[in-house]
C-alpha positions as CSV (number, residue, x, y, z in Angstrom):
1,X,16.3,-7.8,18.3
2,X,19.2,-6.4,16.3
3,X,18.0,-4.3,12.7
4,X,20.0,-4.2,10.4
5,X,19.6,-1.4,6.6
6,X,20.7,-3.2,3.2
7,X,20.7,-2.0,-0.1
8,X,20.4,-5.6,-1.8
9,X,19.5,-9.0,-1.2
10,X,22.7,-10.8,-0.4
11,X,22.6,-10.3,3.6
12,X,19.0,-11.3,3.5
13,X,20.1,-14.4,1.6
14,X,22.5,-15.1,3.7
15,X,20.8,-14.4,7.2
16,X,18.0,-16.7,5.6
17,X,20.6,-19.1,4.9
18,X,21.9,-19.7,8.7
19,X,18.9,-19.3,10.1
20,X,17.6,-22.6,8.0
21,X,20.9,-24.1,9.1
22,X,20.1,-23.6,12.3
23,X,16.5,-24.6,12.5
24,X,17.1,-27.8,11.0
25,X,19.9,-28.3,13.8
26,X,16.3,-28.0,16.4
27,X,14.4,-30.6,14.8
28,X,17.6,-32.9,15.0
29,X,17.2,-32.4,18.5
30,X,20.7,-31.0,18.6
31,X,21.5,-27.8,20.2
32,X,21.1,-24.8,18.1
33,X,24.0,-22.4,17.7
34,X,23.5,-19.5,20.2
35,X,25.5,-16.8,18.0
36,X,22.6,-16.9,15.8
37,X,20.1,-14.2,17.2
38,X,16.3,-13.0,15.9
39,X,17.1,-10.4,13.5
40,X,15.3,-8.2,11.9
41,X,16.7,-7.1,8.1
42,X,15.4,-4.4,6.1
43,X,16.4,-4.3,2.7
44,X,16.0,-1.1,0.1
45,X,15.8,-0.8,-3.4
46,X,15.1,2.2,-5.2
47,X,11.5,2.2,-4.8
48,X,10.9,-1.1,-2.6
49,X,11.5,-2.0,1.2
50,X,11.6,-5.5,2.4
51,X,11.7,-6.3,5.8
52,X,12.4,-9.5,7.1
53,X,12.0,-11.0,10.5
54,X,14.4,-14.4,11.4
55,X,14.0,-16.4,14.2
56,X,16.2,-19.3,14.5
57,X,14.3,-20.5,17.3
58,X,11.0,-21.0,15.4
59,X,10.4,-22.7,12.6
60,X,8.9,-19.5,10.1
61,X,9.8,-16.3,8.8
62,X,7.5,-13.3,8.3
63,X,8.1,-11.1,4.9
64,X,6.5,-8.1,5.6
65,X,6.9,-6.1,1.8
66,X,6.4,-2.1,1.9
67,X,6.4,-0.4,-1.2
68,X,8.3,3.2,-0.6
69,X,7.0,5.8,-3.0
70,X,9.3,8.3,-4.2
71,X,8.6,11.4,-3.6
72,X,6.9,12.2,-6.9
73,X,4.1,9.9,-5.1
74,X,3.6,11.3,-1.8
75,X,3.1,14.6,-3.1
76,X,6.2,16.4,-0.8
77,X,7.9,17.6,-3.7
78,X,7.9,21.3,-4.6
79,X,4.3,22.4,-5.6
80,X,4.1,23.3,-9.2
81,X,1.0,25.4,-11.1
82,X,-1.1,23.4,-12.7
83,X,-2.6,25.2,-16.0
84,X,-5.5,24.6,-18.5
85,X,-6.5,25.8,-21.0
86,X,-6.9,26.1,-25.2
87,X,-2.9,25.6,-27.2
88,X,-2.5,24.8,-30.7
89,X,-0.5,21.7,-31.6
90,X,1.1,20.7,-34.9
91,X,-0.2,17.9,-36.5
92,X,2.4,14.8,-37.4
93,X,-0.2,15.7,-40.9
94,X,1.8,18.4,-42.7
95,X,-1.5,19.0,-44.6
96,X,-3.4,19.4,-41.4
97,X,-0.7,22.2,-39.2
98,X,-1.7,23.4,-36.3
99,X,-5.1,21.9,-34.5
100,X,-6.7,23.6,-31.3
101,X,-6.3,21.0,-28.3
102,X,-7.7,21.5,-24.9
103,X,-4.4,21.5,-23.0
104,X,-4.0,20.5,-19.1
105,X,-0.6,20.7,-17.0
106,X,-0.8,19.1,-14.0
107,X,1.8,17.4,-11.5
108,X,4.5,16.8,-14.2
109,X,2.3,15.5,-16.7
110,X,1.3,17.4,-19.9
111,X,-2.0,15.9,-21.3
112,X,-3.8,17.2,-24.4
113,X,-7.5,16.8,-25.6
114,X,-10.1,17.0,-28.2
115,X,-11.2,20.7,-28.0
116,X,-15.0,19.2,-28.2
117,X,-14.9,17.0,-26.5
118,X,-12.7,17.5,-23.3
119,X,-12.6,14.3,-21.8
120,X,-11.3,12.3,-24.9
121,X,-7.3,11.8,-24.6
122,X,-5.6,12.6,-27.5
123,X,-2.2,12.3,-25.9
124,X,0.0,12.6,-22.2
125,X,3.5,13.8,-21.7
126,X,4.3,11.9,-18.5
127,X,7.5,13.8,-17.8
128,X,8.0,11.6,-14.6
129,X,8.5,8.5,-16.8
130,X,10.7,10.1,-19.9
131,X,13.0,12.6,-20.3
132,X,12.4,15.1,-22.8
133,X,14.3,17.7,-24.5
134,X,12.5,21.2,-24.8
135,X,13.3,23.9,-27.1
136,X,11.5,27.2,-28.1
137,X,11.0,29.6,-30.9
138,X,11.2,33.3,-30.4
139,X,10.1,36.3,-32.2
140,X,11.8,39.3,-33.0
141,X,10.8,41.1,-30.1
142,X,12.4,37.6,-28.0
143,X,9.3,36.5,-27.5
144,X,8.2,32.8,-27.2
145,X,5.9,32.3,-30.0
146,X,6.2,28.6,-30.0
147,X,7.6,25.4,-27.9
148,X,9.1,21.7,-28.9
149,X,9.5,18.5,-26.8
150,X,10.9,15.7,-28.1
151,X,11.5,12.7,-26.1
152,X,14.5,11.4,-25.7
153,X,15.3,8.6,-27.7
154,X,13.3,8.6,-30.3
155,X,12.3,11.6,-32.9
156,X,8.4,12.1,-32.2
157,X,8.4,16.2,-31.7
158,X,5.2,17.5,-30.1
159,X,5.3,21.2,-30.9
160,X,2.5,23.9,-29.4
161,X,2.0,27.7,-29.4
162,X,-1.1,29.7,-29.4
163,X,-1.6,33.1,-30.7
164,X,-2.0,34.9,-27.6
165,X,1.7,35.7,-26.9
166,X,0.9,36.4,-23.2
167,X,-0.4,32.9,-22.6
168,X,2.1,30.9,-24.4
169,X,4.9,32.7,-22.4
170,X,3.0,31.0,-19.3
171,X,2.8,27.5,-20.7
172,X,6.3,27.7,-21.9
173,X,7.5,28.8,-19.0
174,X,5.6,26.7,-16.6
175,X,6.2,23.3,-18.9
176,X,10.0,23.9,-17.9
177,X,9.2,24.4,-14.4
178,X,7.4,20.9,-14.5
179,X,10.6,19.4,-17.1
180,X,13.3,20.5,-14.5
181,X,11.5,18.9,-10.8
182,X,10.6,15.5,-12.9
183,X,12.3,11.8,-12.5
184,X,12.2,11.4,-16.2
185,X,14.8,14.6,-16.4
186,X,16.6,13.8,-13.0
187,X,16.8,10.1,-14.1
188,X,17.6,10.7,-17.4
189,X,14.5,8.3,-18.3
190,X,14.3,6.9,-22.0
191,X,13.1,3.5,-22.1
192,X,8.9,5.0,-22.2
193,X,10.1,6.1,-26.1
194,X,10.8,2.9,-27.2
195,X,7.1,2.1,-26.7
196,X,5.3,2.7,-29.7
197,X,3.2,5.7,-29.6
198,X,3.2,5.5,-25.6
199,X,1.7,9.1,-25.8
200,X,-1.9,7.7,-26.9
201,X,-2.4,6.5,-23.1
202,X,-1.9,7.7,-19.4
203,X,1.1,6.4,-18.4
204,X,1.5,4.8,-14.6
205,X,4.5,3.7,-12.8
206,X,3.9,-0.2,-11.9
207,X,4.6,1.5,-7.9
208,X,1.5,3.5,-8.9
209,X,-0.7,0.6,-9.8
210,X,0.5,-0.9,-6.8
211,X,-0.2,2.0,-4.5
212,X,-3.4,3.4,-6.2
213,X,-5.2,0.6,-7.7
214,X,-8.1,-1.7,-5.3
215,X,-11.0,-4.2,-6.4
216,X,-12.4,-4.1,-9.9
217,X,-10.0,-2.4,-11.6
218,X,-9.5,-4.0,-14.8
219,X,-5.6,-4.6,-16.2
220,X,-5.4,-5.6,-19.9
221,X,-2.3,-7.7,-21.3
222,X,-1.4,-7.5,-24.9
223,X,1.0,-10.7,-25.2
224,X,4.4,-10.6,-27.5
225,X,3.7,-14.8,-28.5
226,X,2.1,-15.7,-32.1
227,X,-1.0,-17.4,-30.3
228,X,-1.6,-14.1,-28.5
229,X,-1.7,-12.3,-31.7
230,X,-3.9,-15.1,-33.5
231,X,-6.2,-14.6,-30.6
232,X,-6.7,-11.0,-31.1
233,X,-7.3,-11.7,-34.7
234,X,-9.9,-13.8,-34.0
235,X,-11.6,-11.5,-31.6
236,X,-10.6,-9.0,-33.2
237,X,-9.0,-7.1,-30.3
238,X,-6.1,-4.9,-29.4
239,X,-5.6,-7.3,-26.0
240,X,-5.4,-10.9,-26.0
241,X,-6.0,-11.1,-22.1
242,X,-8.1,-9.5,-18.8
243,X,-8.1,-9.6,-16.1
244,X,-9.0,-8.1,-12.6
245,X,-7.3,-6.2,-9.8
246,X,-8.0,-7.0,-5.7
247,X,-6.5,-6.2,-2.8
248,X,-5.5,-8.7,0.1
249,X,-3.9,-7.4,3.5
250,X,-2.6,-4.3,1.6
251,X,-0.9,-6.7,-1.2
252,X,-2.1,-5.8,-5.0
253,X,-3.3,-9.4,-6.9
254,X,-4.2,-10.2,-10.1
255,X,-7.6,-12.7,-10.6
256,X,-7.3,-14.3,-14.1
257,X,-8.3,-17.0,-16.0
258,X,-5.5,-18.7,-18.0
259,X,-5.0,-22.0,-19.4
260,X,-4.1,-23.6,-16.4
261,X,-7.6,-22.2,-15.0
262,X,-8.5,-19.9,-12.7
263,X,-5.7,-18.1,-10.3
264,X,-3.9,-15.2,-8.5
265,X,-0.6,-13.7,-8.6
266,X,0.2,-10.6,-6.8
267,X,0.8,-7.6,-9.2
268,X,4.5,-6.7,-8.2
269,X,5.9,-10.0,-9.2
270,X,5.3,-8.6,-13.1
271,X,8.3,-6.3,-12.5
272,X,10.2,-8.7,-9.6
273,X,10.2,-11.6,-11.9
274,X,10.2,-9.7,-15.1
275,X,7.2,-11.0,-16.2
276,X,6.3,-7.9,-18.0
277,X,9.0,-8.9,-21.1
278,X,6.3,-11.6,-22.3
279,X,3.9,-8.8,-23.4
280,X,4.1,-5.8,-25.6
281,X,1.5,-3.6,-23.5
282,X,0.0,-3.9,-20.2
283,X,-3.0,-1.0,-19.3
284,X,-4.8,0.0,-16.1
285,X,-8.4,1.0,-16.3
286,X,-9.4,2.0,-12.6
287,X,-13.4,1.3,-11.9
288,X,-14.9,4.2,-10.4
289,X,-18.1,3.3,-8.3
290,X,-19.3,5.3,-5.6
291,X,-20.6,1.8,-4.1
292,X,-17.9,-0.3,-4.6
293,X,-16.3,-0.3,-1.1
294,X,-19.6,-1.4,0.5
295,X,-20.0,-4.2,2.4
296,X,-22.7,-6.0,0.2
297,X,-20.6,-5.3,-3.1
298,X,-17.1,-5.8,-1.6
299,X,-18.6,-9.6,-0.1
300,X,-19.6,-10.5,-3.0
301,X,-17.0,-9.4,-5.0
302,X,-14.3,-11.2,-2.5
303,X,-16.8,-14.6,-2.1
304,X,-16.7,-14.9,-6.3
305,X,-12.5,-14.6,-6.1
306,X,-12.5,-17.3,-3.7
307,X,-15.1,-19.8,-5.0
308,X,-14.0,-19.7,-8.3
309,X,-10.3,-20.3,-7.9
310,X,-9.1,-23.8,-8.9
311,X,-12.0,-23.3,-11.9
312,X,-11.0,-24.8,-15.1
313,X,-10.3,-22.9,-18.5
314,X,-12.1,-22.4,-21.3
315,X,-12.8,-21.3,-24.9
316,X,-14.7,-23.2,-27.2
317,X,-17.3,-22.6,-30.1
318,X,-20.4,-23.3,-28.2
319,X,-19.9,-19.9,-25.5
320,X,-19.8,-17.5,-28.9
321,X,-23.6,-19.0,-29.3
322,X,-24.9,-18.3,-26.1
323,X,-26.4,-15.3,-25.8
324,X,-28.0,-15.2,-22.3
325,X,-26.9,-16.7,-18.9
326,X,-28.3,-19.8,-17.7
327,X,-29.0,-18.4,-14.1
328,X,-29.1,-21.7,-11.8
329,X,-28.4,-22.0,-8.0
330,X,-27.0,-24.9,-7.4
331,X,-28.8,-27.4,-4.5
332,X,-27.2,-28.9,-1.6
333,X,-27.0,-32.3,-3.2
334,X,-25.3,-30.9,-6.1
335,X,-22.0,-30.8,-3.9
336,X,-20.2,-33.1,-6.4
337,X,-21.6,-31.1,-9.6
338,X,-19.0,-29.9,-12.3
339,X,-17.3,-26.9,-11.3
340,X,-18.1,-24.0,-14.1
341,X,-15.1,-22.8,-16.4
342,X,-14.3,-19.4,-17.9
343,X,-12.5,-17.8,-20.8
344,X,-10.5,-14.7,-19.6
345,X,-13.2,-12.0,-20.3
346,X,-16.2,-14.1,-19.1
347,X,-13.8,-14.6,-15.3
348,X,-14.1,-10.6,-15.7
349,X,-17.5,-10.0,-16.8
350,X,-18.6,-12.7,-14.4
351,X,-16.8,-10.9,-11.5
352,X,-18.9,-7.3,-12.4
353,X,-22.1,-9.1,-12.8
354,X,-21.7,-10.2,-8.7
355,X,-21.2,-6.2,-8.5
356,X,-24.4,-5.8,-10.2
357,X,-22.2,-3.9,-12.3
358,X,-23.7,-5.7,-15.7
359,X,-26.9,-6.9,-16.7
360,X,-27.7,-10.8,-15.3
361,X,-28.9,-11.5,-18.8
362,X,-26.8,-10.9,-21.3
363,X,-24.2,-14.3,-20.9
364,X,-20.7,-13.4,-19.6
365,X,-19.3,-15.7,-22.4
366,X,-20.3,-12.6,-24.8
367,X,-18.0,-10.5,-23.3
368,X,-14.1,-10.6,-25.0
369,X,-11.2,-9.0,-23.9
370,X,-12.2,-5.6,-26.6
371,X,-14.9,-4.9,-24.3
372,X,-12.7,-3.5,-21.6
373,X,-11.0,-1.4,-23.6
374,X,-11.7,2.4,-23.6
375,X,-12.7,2.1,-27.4
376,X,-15.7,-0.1,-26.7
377,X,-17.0,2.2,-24.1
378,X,-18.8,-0.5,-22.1
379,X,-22.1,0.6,-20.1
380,X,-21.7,-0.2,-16.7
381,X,-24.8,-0.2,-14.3
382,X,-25.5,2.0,-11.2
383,X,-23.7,4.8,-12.2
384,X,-20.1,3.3,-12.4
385,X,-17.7,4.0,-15.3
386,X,-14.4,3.0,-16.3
387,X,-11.1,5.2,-16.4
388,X,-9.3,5.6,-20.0
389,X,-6.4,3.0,-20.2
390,X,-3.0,3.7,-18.1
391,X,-0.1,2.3,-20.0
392,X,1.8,0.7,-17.1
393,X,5.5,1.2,-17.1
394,X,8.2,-1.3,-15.6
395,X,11.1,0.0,-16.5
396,X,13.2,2.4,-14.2
C-alpha cells in the first residue's frame, strides 16, 4: 500500500475524491480504473494527525484520528525546577500593595494562592498558552529585589518580590528559565490576553482536554447569544450550559442535553468546526474518584449515555418544585411508556447519581448549571471531588 506525509487537506480531498469516482464505477458494474491503488494518507497539522486508508475496491474508508502532542505534553522537553514557596504580589488595589501568596512554579506554569488556604487559586500564569514580557528591578548592590510580567497584549502587570533577597534571586531566575523553554514565548502566543481575566482559572490547551480528560468530567459552556445570558440571569449562574465528558475507542465526546434533546458530539470538533466562537468561556473540571474506572461504576455510567440518547429536552416551571426524585423502575409492559426528558444540569446530575456520586433523593431537576462550578463547591459522595475550573483554550 503506498503512504503518503501531507501537511494539509487537499491530497486527502482529492485521493477521497477518485476513490468515490472509482467506486461508483464498481457498482455500475463497469470496470474500475486500475491506476487507482489502496493508499494510505497521513495528513499533519500542527498538533493533529489524520490518517486515512482508501480502497477503491471496497466500498468504505477508515479515518483513524491521532492527536500528536507537542512536546510540552509528552514531557521530553528540557526538565525545569519546579519551586514553591511564600512571594509577595502587588495588589491591582493601590491601597492594599503587596499581599503574601503561596507561590508554585511548576512545568511552565506560574500559579499563585491564598497563603491560608493553599489550595484556593487566586491566579495561573500558563506561560505555554501566552507570551509574556518579564522585567526586573534591582538594588544598588544589582540585586533583584523585585519581578514584572506582563502579558502580551494587554496591560494586566503581575508584579512579585519577597524580602529575602536570596530567594527572590531563585524565583526570578528560575521564572525566566520557564519564560524562555515555553510555546507562549516560542510562538509568540497573545490571543489567552484577550480573555478577560483568564488568570482567575487553570488554563488547558483543547489537545490537553482531549489527551487528559475520561468519564465524568464535567465541561461548562458560557454562551456569547442573549438567551444564554437571560438564562444565567434566571439561574443566576456564571454558565448557561453542562455538560459531561466520555471516552469512546480513545475519541473524547461530549453528552449533553440541548434543545434538540439529548446527544453527543466528540470534543475536537469545537476547535475543527470552530464551534468554540459561539461562547465566551468553556472550563474543564476533571472528577477525581478513586472508583470511577471500575467495572460496576464505568457500566453504569456508559448504560445511562446510551439509554438516554434520543431523550427529549426540557425546562419548565414544574421541575424547580420538585424537590425529590420520583424513583420508579419501569415494568416490562411499560415498553411503549414516555421516554423521560432533562434540562442540561439534571442530564449531569442524573449521570452522577448512576455513579452513586449524589444522593438518590434530592431530584436531579434541583441541580442548575451553578452547581458545577468550583464556587458552589458541590459535595460529592464516596470520597470523590471535583477539580477547580480549566479555562480551555482554542486558539493556537
Amino acid at each position: 500500500m503506498n503512504k503518503s506525509v501531507f501537511q494539509n487537506n487537499q491530497r486527502v480531498q482529492q485521493a477521497l475524491m477518485h476513490s468515490q469516482i472509482n467506486r461508483n464505477i464498481m457498482k455500475n458494474n463497469l470496470s474500475a480504473d486500475p491506476n487507482i491503488k489502496p493508499e494510505e494518507i497521513v495528513v499533519e497539522s500542527d498538533n493533529m494527525q489524520q490518517t486515512i486508508h482508501i480502497n477503491p475496491n471496497q466500498d468504505y474508508q477508515r479515518l483513524v484520528p491521532q492527536v500528536i502532542m507537542p512536546s510540552v505534553y509528552k514531557g521530553n522537553r528540557q526538565q525545569l525546577k519546579h519551586l514553591t514557596g511564600f512571594m509577595q504580589k502587588k495588589s491591582p488595589h493601590f491601597i492594599q500593595g503587596f499581599q503574601k501568596k503561596y507561590c508554585i512554579l511548576e512545568n511552565r506554569k506560574l500559579s499563585y494562592y491564598n497563603p491560608e488556604k493553599k489550595t484556593l487559586l487566586e491566579g495561573s500564569l500558563n506561560f505555554d498558552l501566552q507570551d509574556y514580557q518579564y522585567s526586573e528591578q534591582r538594588n544598588s548592590q544589582n540585586k533583584i529585589i523585585e519581578f514584572k510580567l506582563i502579558p502580551k497584549g494587554c496591560e494586566k502587570e503581575f508584579i512579585f518580590r519577597n524580602e529575602n533577597l536570596q530567594e527572590i534571586q531563585i524565583w526570578a531566575q528560575t521564572v525566566q528559565e520557564h519564560l524562555n523553554l515555553s510555546d507562549g514565548k516560542t510562538k509568540q502566543m497573545t490571543f489567552l490576553s484577550k480573555t478577560p481575566k483568564f488568570w482567575k482559572h487553570y488554563q488547558f490547551s483543547h489537545l490537553q482536554v482531549q489527551e487528559e480528560c475520561d468519564n465524568g468530567d464535567i465541561v461548562l459552556f458560557k454562551s456569547k447569544d442573549r438567551f444564554a445570558a437571560t438564562t444565567r440571569v434566571l439561574l443566576g449562574s456564571e454558565f448557561d450550559h453542562v455538560g459531561i465528558l466520555y471516552k469512546e475507542n480513545s475519541q473524547l465526546y461530549v453528552y449533553e442535553a440541548v434543545q434538540t434533546g439529548v446527544g453527543t458530539f466528540r470534543w475536537d470538533y469545537l476547535k475543527q468546526q470552530e464551534w468554540y466562537k459561539f461562547y465566551e468561556k468553556v472550563c474543564i473540571r476533571k472528577l477525581n474518584y478513586a472508583q470511577k474506572n471500575e467495572y460496576g461504576v464505568q457500566t453504569r455510567f456508559l448504560e445511562f449515555i446510551n439509554d438516554n440518547l434520543g431523550n427529549d429536552y426540557s425546562l419548565n416551571i414544574g421541575k424547580f418544585f420538585r424537590f425529590t426524585s420520583t424513583i420508579k423502575k419501569p415494568s416490562d409492559n411499560q415498553q411503549g411508556e414516555k421516554k423521560r426528558s432533562y434540562f442540561c444540569s439534571e442530564l449531569v446530575a442524573k449521570a452522577y447519581k448512576e455513579m452513586g456520586l449524589l444522593d438518590q433523593v434530592k431530584s436531579s431537576t434541583r441541580y442548575y448549571p451553578n452547581d458545577f462550578t468550583q464556587e458552589k463547591q458541590l459535595q460529592l459522595l464516596q470520597g470523590a471531588t471535583l477539580s477547580p475550573e480549566f479555562l480551555v483554550i482554542f486558539e493556537g
